[in-house]
Structures are given as structure tokens and as C-alpha cells.
VEXTORLUM-20545 format. One line per field, with one value per residue (C-alpha): residue number from 1; residue in three letters; x, y, z. Coordinates in steps of 0.1 Angstrom, whole numbers, plus 5000, padded with zeros to 4 digits. Layout:
# VEXTORLUM-20545
resi = (NUM;...)
resn = (ALA;...)
u = (X;...)
v = (Y;...)
w = (Z;...)
END
This chain:
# VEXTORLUM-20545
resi = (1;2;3;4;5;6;7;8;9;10;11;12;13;14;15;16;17;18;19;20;21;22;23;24;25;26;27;28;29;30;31;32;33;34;35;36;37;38;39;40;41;42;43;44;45;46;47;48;49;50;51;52;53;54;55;56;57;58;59;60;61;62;63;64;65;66;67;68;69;70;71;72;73;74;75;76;77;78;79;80;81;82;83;84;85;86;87;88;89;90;91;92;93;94;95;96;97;98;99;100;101;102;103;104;105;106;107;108;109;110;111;112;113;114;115;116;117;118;119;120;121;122;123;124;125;126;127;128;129;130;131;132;133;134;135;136;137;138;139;140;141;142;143;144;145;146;147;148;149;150;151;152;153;154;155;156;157;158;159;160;161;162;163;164;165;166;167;168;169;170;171;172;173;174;175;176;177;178;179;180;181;182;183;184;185;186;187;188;189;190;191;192;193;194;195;196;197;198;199;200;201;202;203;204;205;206;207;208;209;210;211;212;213;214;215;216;217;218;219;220;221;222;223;224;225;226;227;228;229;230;231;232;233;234;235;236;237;238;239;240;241;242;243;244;245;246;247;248;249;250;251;252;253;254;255;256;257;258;259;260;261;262;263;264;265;266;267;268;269;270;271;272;273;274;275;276;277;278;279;280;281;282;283;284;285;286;287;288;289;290;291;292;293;294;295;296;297;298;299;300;301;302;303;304;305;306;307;308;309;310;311;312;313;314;315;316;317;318;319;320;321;322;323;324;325;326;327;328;329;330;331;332;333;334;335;336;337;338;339;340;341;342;343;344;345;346;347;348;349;350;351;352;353;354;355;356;357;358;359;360;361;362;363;364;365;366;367;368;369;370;371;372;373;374;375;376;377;378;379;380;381;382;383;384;385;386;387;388;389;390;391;392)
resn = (UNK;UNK;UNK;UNK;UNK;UNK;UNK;UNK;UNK;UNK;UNK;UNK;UNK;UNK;UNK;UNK;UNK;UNK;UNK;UNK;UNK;UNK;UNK;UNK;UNK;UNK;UNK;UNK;UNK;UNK;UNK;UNK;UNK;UNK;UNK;UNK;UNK;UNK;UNK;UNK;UNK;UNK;UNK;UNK;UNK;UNK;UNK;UNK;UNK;UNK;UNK;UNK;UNK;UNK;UNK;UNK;UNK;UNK;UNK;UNK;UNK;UNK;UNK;UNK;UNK;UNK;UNK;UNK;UNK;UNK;UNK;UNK;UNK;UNK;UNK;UNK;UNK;UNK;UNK;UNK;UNK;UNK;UNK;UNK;UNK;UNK;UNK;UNK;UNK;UNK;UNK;UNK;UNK;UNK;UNK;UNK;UNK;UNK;UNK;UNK;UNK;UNK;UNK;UNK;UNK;UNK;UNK;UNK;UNK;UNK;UNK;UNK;UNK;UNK;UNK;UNK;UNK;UNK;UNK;UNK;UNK;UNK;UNK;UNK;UNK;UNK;UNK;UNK;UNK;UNK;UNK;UNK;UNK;UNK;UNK;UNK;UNK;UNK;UNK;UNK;UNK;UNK;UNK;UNK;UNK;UNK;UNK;UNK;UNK;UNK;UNK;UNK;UNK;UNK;UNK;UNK;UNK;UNK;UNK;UNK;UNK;UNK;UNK;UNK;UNK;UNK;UNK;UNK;UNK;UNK;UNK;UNK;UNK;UNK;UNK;UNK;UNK;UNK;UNK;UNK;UNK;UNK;UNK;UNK;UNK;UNK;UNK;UNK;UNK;UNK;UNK;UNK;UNK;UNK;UNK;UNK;UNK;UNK;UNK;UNK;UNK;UNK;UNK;UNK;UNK;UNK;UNK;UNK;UNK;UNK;UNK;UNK;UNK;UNK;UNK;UNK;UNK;UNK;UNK;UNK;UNK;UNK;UNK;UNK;UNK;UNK;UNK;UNK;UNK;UNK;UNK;UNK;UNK;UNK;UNK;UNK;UNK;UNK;UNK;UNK;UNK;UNK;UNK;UNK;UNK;UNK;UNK;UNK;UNK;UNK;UNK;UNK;UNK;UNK;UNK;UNK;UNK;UNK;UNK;UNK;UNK;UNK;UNK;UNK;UNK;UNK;UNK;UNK;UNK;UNK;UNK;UNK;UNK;UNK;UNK;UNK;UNK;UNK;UNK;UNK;UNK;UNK;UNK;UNK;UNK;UNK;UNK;UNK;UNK;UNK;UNK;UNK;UNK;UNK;UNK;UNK;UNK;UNK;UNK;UNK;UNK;UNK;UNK;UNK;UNK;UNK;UNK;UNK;UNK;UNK;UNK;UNK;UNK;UNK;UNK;UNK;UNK;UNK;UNK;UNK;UNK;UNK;UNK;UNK;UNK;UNK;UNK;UNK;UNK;UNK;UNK;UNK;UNK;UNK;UNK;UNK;UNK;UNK;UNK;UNK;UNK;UNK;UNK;UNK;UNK;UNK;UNK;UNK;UNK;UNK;UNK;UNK;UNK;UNK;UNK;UNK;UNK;UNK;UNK;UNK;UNK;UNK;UNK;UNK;UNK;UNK;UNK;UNK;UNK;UNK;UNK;UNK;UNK;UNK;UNK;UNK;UNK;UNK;UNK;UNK;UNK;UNK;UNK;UNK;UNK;UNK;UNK;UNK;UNK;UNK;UNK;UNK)
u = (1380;1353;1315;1291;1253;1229;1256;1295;1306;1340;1349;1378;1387;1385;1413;1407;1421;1461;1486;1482;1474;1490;1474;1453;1439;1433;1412;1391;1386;1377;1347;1332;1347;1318;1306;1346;1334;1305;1321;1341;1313;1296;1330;1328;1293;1299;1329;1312;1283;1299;1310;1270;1255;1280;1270;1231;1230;1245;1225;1197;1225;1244;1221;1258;1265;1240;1222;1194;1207;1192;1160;1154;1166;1191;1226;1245;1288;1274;1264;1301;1320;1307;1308;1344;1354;1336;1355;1386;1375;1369;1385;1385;1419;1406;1372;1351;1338;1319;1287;1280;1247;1270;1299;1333;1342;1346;1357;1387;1404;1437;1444;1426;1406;1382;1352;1330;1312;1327;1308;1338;1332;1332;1360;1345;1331;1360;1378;1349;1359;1392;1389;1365;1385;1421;1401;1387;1424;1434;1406;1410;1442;1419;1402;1424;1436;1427;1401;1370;1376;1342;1325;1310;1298;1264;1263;1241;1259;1230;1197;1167;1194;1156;1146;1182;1179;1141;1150;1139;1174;1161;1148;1178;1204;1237;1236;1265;1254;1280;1272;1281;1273;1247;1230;1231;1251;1257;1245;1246;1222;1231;1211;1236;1209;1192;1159;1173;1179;1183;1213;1221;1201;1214;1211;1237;1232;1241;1222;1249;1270;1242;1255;1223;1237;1226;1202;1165;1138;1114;1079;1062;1046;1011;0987;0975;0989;0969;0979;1003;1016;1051;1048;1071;1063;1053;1024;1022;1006;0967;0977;0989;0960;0942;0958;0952;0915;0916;0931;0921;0951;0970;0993;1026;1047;1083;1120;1146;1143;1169;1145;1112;1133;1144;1110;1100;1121;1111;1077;1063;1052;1038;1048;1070;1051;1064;1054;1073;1111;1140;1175;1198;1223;1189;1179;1209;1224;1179;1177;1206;1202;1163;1172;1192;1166;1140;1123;1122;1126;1123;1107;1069;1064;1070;1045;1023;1029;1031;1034;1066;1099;1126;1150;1167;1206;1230;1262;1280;1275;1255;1228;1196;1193;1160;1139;1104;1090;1055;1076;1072;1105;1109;1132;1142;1153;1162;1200;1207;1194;1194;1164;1148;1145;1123;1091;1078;1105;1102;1088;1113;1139;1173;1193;1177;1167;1193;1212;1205;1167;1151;1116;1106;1086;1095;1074;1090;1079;1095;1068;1065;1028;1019;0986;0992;1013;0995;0965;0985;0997;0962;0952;0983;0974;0935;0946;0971;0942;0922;0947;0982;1015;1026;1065;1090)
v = (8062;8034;8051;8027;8030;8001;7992;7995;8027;8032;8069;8084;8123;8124;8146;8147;8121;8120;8104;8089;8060;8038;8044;8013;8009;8049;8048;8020;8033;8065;8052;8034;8031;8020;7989;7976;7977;7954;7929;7928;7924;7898;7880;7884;7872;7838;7837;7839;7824;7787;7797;7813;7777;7760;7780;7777;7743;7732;7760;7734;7714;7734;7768;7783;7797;7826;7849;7873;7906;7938;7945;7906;7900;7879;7873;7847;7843;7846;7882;7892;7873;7880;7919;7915;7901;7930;7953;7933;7937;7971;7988;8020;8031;8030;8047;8077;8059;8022;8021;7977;7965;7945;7956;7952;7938;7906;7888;7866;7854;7860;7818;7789;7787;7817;7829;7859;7873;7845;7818;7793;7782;7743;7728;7724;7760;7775;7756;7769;7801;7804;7792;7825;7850;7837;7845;7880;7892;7882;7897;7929;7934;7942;7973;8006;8026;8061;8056;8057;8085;8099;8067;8051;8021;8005;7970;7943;7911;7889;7908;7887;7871;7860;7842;7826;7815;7798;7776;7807;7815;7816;7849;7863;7883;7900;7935;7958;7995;8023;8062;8093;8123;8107;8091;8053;8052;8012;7982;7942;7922;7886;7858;7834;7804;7794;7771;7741;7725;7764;7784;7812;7846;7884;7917;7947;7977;8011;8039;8066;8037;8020;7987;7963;7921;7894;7863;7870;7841;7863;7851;7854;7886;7877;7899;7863;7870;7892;7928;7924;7947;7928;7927;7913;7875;7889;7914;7944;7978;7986;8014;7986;7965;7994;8001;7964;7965;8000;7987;7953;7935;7909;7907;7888;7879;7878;7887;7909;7941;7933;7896;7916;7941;7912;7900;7933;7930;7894;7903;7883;7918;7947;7972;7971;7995;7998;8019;8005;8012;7992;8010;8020;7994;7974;7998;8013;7987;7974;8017;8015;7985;7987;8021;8012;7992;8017;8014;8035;8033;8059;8072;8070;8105;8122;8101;8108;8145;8153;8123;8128;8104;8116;8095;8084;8104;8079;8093;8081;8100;8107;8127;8112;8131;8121;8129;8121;8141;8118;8083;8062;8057;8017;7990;7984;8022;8036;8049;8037;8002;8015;8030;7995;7988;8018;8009;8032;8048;8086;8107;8103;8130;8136;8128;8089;8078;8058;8078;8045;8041;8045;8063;8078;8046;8030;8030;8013;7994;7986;7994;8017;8021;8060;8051;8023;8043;8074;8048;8032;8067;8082;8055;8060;8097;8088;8059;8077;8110;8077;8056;8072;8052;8036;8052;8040)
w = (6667;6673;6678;6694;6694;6680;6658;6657;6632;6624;6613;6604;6586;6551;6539;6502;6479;6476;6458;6422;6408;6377;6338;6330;6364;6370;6339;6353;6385;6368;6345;6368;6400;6424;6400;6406;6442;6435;6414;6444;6469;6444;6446;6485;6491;6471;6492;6525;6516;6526;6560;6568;6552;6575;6604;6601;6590;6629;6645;6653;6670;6685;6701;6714;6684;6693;6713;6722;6729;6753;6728;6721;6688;6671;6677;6660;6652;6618;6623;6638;6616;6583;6594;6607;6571;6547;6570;6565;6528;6527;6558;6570;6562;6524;6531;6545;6573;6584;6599;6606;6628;6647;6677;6665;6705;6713;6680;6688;6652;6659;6666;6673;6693;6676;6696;6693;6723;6743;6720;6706;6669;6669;6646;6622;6615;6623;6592;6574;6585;6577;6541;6538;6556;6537;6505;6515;6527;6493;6475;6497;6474;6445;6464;6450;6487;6470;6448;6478;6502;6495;6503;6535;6540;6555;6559;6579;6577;6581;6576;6592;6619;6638;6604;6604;6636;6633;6602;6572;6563;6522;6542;6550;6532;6531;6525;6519;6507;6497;6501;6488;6505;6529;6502;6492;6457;6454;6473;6468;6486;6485;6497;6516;6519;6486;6485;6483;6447;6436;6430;6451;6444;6446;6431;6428;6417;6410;6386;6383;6367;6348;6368;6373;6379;6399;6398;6405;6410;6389;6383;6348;6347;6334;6360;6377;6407;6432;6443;6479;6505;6519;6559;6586;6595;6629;6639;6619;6631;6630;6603;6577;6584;6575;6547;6534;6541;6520;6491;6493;6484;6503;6531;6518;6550;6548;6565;6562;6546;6520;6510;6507;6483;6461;6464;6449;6421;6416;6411;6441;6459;6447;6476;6507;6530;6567;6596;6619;6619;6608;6605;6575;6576;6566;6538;6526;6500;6490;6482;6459;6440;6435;6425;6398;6386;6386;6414;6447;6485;6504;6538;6544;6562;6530;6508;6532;6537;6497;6478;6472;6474;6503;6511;6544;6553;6559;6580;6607;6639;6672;6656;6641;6608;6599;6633;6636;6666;6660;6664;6697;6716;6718;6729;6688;6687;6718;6723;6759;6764;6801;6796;6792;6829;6834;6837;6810;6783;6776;6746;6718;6716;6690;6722;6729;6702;6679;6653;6627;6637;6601;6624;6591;6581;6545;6510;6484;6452;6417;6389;6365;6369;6378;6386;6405;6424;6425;6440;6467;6479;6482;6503;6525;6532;6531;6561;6578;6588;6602;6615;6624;6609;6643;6634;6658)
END
């Protein structure tokens, strides 16, 4: 029942949708049944939003809260219990299947005193907790049982855990993404941490619906501000610096895939390009809402092939669906974190690397410029025959 690789997937059958449900509501679900789901999540991420600000206002204080795990990055109680309440939300009894960053073991919420991973919650988070999860269980009665047997569900509760854990949490994000036949049809991303004196900021979206809410810090769009490519805050590869010195624009650092979306759509970026992989519970709910705004994310390998806009499959499972024969095997992607202690890891194969590695590289933007566009992807494939896109 529980599939475990970088992240904890539920999956279950889908046997086709059964039963019936009553007139007014029916109708509803009918017209427009995935933006109930986000006015749900919106509900959700204002819900939990007190109980992540409670948590990384004390992690200076108190470091026992969180973790590094096998490849080095991030673990926090935030991350597990923020996961553990959209699946309470949503759960798997009500949809196709669950895919979460985070490992479903080790959460203890039954009774005080709650732990995750064997880290206790101190008092006074854990009443912080409990006043979120006694509101999601009663929200959870709003999600229709029938309704979303063709859906699944990709979700990274805290996306850019290491900014969240180095005082940058404005940098991180909630992100909750729904799919239909392995592609993302929905997503929310919700920033839980706003810049102090601000209100919170979040975007939802979904284009089949023509659903587009949320509160963007958008800047005035007056061509002042200069031309960037949004990078990590860390290195980046020698292909992107490339790339930079090509088109001779700037290098805007920032976290979490699901920020550097929003700061696409705020007009702070002008492109998100990534050689380097991240994996689809990052990308999955930024695809679907900057989609429904227009805009586009997708994987690099085909814009540098033909130009052309392919995006990621998203499905719960063993098998990577998207392999990359050209992408370097490393500690962020690789199935068995076993294969860390060898002193060099293998060539990548469909059988090591991580089903939810995203080793395609990403290209996204939000503008409806054609040339601009059309500009930025000659000088990807002009780059890339130079300098090959370090995909991993």
C-alpha cells in the first residue's frame, strides 16, 4: 500500500467512480469540480500557515525541531506535519493516488506528547498544532468522496525547507498540485511566511476551469527593470553561467521552485531556467497554476532539442517516466541512498535513479512575448552545443 523512494506515495486502484451524489452539490462538482478543490486548499494553507510561522519563528532556539537527512538537505517537523495534514485533508480513500516529498513514518499525533522522527514538538508548538489539524479534519468534510477518483496528488509541504531553516522562509512555499492522467491540472502555492508588515502571498490556478486567485506582490510593469534568469541561492552549473553571459541578463538568486514561480508571475524574473534537477512534487502545483495564467513550465531537454514545450509525467510508481540517459547520477537523485557510501556512484540507469527526480532540466517563464522567447531559446540550444546542461 505505502511506496517509498525520495518521498512517501500512497497508491491505491482506481475502479471507476461509483455511487451518486445529491442535486445541488452534483451540479457544482460537475462545473467545476477541481477549483472546489482549491478554494479548499486556499482555506487549508491560511489554516496551516499559523502552525509553520510558529514553528520557524523558534527554530533559531530550539535546532531539535530538525534535521539533515542522507543527501544533506532539510528536514524540519514542519515538513512532516504539514504533509501529514493535506493528506488528512485529502486522503487516499477519496483519490487516485498521493505522491508527498516527505515519509509518512515516524509521525506520532495520536496524544500528547507528538513527535515526528523522534523530535518532540515543545508545548507550545504542539498547541499550535492542534488548532491546525482540528480545522483541517473539519474542513476535510467539504471534499465530495466520489467526485476525485481520477486525480492524484503532488505535494511538497514546505518547498525550500534549507531557506526555512537559514532564516529565508519569505522563500519558501506550500505547494499542493492535482493531476489528471499524469499531467498537472490544478495547483496552489502558498507562501506560509510573508515579509513582515505584508500579508500573506499565493497563487492557484487551474486553465481547464478558467480558475486564476491569489495575492501577488507584482511590480509595475514599466521595462525599468533589467532582463533576469532566476537561479538557486547556491552555485549554479557552468551551462547557466553561460547562458547568462550569452544573453546578458542578470542572475536573480532565490529558493524554492514554487517562490521563483511566483516570482515569475510577479514580474520580478523573466525566466526560471534550470539544469540541474529538482523533482515533481516541486513543480507539479508552480506547472498548473502559472499555466493557468498563461505562462509555461516545462522540461529543458525538449526546448533544447526543438524548441518545443513538453512537460514532466507525474504518476506514482517505481519507474522514472521521463529518463534522461545524458543526466549525472547524484546524491539529490539517486534511488538507494546506499549507493552514497561508494566511493564513486554509477552511470544513471531507469533502475537507480528516483522515479520523482525531474532530470529533464526546467524552462519556464510567464510572457507573452514570442520573440523574447524565441530569443532565450536560441541561446539555450546555441549554449547547450558549447556547454552541455549539467542534468541530474
Amino acid at each position: 500500500f505505502f511506496q517509498r523512494a525520495m518521498g512517501q506515495a500512497v497508491s491505491r486502484t482506481c475502479t471507476g467512480l461509483t455511487g451518486k451524489m445529491n442535486g445541488e452539490k452534483k451540479s457544482k462538482l460537475e462545473d467545476k469540480p477541481l477549483t472546489a478543490l482549491l478554494k479548499i486548499s486556499e482555506k487549508a494553507c491560511f489554516i496551516m500557515a499559523d502552525f509553520v510561522q510558529a514553528v520557524y519563528k523558534k527554530l533559531n532556539d530550539d535546532r531539535k525541531m530538525m534535521k539533515k537527512k542522507a543527501d544533506n538537505s532539510f528536514f524540519t517537523i514542519a515538513d512532516a506535519l504539514v504533509q501529514h495534514m493535506v493528506l488528512t485533508l485529502f486522503p487516499d480513500s477519496k483519490f487516485l493516488e498521493f505522491c508527498g516529498e516527505e515519509s509518512a513514518k515516524g509521525i506520532e499525533v495520536s496524544q500528547r506528547p507528538y513527535s515526528v522522527d523522534s523530535m518532540p514538538l515543545p508545548d507550545d508548538i504542539a498547541d499550535h498544532f492542534e488548532t491546525a489539524y482540528t480545522k483541517i479534519k473539519e474542513l476535510a468534510r467539504q471534499v465530495d468522496k466520489m467526485a476525485y477518483q481520477d486525480i492524484a496528488l503532488f505535494v511538497d509541504p514546505i518547498d525550500g525547507t534549507r531557506e526555512f531553516c537559514t532564516g529565508l522562509g519569505q522563500q519558501c512555499s506550500i505547494c499542493i498540485g492535482f493531476v489528471r492522467d499524469k499531467v498537472p491540472v490544478a495547483g496552489i502555492v502558498f507562501r506560509p511566511i510573508p515579509v513582515e508588515g505584508h500579508k500573506h502571498t499565493w497563487v492557484a490556478g487551474c486553465k481547464t476551469e478558467g480558475y486564476c486567485n491569489g495575492r501577488l506582490d507584482k511590480v509595475k510593469e514599466d521595462g525599468s527593470l533589467p532582463k533576469t534568469i532566476l537561479t538557486s541561492n547556491g552555485s549554479i552549473s557552468k551551462f547557466t553561467e553561460k547562458l547568462l553571459d550569452e544573453l546578458k541578463w542578470d542572475r536573480y538568486r532565490a529558493g524554492g521552485c514554487g517562490n521563483k514561480m511566483m516570482l515569475l508571475l510577479e514580474g520580478k524574473g523573466t525566466m526560471y531556467i534550470q539544469d540541474r534537477g529538482v523533482s515533481r512534487w516541486d513543480t507539479c502545483a508552480a506547472q498548473a497554476a502559472i499555466e493557468a495564467y498563461g505562462g509555461v513550465l516545462c522540461k529543458l531537454t525538449s526546448v533544447e532539442k526543438d524548441k518545443t514545450y513538453t512537460s514532466y509525467q507525474y504518476k506514482v510508481g517505481d519507474s522514472q517516466l521521463d529518463f534522461n540517459a545524458s543526466a549525472m547520477l547524484t546524491k539529490y537523485n539517486v534511488k538507494d541512498k546506499a549507493l552514497l557510501k561508494q566511493e564513486k556512484l554509477p552511470a544513471i540507469t531507469t533502475d537507480n535513479v528516483n522515479p520523482y527526480s525531474n532530470i529533464c532540466g526546467l524552462f519556464a517563464a510567464n510572457t507573452p512575448d514570442q520573440k523574447l522567447l524565441n530569443s532565450v531559446m536560441d541561446a539555450v540550444q546555441k549554449v547547450a552545443k558549447d556547454v552541455k546542461p549539467q542534468y541530474s
